[in-house]
C-alpha positions as CSV (number, residue, x, y, z in Angstrom):
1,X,-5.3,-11.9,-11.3
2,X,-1.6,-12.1,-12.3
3,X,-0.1,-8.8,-10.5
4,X,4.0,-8.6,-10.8
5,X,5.8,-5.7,-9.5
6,X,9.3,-4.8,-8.6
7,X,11.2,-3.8,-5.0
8,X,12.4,-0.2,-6.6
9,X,14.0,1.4,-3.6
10,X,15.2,-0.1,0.0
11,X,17.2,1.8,2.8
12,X,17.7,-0.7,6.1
13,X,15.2,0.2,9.3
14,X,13.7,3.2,7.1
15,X,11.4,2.0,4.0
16,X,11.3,-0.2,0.6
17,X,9.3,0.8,-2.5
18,X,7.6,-1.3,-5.1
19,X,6.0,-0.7,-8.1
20,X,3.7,-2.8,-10.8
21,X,5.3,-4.2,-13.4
22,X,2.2,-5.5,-14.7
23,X,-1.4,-5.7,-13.2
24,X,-4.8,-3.9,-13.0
25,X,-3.7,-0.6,-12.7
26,X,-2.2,1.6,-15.1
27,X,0.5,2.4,-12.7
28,X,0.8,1.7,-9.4
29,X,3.3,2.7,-6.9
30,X,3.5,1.4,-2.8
31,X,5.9,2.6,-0.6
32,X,6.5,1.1,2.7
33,X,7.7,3.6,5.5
34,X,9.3,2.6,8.7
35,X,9.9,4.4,12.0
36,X,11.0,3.5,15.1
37,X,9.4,4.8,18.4
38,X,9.8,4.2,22.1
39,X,7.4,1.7,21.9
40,X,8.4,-0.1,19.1
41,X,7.7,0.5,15.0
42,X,5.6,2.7,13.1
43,X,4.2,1.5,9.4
44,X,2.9,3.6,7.1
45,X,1.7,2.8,3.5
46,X,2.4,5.4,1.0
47,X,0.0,4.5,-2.2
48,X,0.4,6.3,-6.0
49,X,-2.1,4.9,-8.6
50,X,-3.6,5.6,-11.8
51,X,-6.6,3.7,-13.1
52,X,-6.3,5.1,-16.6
53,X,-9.7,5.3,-19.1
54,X,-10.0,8.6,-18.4
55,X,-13.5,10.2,-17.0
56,X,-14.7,6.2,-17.3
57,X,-11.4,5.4,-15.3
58,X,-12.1,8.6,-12.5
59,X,-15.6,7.2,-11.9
60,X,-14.7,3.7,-10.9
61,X,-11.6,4.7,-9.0
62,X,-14.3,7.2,-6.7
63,X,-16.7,4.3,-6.6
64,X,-15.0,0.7,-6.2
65,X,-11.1,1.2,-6.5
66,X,-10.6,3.5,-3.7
67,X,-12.7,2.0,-1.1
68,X,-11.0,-1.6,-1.6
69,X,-7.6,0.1,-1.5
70,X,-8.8,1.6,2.0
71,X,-10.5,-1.6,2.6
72,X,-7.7,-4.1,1.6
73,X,-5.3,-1.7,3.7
74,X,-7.4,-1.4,6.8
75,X,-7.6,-4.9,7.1
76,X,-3.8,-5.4,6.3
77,X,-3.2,-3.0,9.4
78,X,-5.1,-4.9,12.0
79,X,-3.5,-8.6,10.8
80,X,0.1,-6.5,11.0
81,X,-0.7,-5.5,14.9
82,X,-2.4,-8.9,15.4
83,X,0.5,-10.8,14.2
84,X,3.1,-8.6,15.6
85,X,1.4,-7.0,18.0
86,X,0.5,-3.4,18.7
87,X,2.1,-0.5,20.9
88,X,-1.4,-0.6,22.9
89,X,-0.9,-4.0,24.1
């Protein structure tokens, strides 16, 4: 699947943006937000889409989109704190 998007927004130590340029969705918007804690860094995934087709569109976001999205982030989150470790360890 050819997915292009752009880096929109970017403030040092605090977040960057990006949004599809052209892809699956009929817009799709991820924003990456950064914080710093006493034991280290916070990340936070900030997620605006629209499917499109409407009612069609509505059902197969409820059904398939939305779970991968949870999925796909989910496992994203535990490869971040595996790589880079995790304020627990």
């Amino acid at each position: 699947m050819n997915w292009t998007s752009e880096v929109t927004e970017f403030e040092w130590n605090q977040h960057f943006a990006d949004v599809q340029r052209k892809g699956p969705f009929k817009s799709f918007r991820h924003r990456h937000e950064l914080r710093s804690e006493r034991d280290g860094t916070s990340v936070r995934d900030a997620i605006e889409y629209e499917v499109g087709f409407g009612w069609l569109g509505a059902l197969v976001n409820w059904m398939f989109v939305r779970p991968l999205i949870r999925r796909t982030f989910l496992y994203r989150q535990r490869q971040v704190e595996r790589l880079l470790g995790s304020a627990a360890d």
